[in-house]
C-alpha positions as CSV (number, residue, x, y, z in Angstrom):
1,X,250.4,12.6,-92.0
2,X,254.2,13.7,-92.2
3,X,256.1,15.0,-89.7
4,X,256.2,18.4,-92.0
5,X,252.5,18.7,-92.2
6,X,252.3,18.4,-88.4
7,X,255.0,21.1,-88.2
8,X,252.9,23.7,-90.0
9,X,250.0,23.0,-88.2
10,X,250.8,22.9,-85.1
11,X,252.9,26.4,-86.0
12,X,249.5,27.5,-87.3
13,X,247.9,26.7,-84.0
14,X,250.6,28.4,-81.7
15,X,250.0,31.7,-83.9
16,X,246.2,31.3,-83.5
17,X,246.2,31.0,-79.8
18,X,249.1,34.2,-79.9
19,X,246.6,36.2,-81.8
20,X,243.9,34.9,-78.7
21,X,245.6,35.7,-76.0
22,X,247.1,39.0,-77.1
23,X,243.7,40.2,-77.8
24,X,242.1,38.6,-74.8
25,X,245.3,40.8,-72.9
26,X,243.8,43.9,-74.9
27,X,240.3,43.3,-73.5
28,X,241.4,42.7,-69.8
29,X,243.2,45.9,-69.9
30,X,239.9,47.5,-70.8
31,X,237.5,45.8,-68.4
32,X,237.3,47.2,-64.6
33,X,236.4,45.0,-61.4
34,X,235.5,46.8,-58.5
35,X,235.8,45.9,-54.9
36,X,235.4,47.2,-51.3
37,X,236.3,47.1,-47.7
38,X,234.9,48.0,-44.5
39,X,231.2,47.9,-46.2
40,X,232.2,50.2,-48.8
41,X,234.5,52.7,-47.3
42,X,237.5,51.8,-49.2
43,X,236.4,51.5,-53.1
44,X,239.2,50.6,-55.3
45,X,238.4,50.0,-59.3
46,X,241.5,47.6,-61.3
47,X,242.1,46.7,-64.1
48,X,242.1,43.0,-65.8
49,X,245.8,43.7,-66.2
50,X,245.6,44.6,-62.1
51,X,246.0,48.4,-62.7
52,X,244.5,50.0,-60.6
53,X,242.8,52.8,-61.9
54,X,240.7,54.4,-58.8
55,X,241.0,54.4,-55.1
56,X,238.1,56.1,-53.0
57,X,238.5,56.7,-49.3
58,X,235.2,57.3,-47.6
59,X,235.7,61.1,-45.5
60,X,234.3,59.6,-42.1
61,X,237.2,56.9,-42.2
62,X,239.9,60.0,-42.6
63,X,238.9,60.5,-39.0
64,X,240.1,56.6,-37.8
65,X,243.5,55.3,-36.9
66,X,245.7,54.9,-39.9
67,X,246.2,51.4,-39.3
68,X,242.6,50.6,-40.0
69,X,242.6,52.5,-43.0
70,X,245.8,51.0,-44.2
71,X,244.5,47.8,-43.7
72,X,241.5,48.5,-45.3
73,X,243.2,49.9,-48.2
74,X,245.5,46.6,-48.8
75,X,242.1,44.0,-48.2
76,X,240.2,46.5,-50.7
77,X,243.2,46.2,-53.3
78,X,243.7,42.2,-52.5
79,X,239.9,42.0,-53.3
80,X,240.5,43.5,-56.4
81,X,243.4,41.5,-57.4
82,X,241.6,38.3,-56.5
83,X,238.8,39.1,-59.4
84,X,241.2,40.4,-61.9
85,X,242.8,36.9,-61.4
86,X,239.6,35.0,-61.5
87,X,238.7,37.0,-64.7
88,X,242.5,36.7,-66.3
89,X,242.0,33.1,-65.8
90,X,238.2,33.0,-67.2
91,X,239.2,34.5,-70.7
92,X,242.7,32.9,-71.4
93,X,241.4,30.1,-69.9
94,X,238.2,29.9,-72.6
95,X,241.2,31.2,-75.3
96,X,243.4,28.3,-74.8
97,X,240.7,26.1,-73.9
98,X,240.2,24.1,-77.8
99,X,243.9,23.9,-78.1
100,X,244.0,20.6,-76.6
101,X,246.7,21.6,-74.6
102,X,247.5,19.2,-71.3
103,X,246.4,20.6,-68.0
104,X,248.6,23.3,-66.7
105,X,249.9,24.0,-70.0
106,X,247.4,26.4,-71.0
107,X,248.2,28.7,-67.6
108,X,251.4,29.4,-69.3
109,X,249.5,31.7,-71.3
């Protein structure tokens, strides 16, 4: 194989995987994870692209210290971000996955 050939193929494969993971970006932004704190009186629904879309304060808690609700707030939203990872990392992962691309490479993605 010549060194051209290789050239246009592995060109090929970078626009594939571009195509992927632009697409894969699309969906995240479309799916929702939800999470929760203090058993469900803090609801906050994010984005795959870690937008967060909704944030639901339970009435009874409006009646607590701030502190608690702040913190329930930031563990709700932490939650959140914590599956929007996992899930980022589930799709370009499976994307980028039969590039053969070494290990850590493909998180550049």
């Amino acid at each position: 194989m010549n060194l051209n050939m290789l050239m246009q193929q592995a060109q090929r494969l970078q626009k594939d995987m571009e195509g992927n993971v632009k697409k894969i970006k699309e969906e995240l932004a479309q799916t929702e994870v939800n999470a929760e704190a203090g058993g469900g009186l803090v609801k906050v629904t994010m984005t795959g692209r870690f937008v967060v879309k909704r944030l639901s304060i339970d009435p009874s808690l409006l009646k607590d210290d701030a502190d608690l609700i702040e913190d329930l707030i930031a563990a709700a939203i932490n939650d959140a971000v914590r599956q929007a990872e996992t899930l980022s990392d589930e799709k370009l992962g499976a994307a980028t996955s039969g590039m053969g691309l070494p290990p850590g490479l493909a998180g550049m993605f």
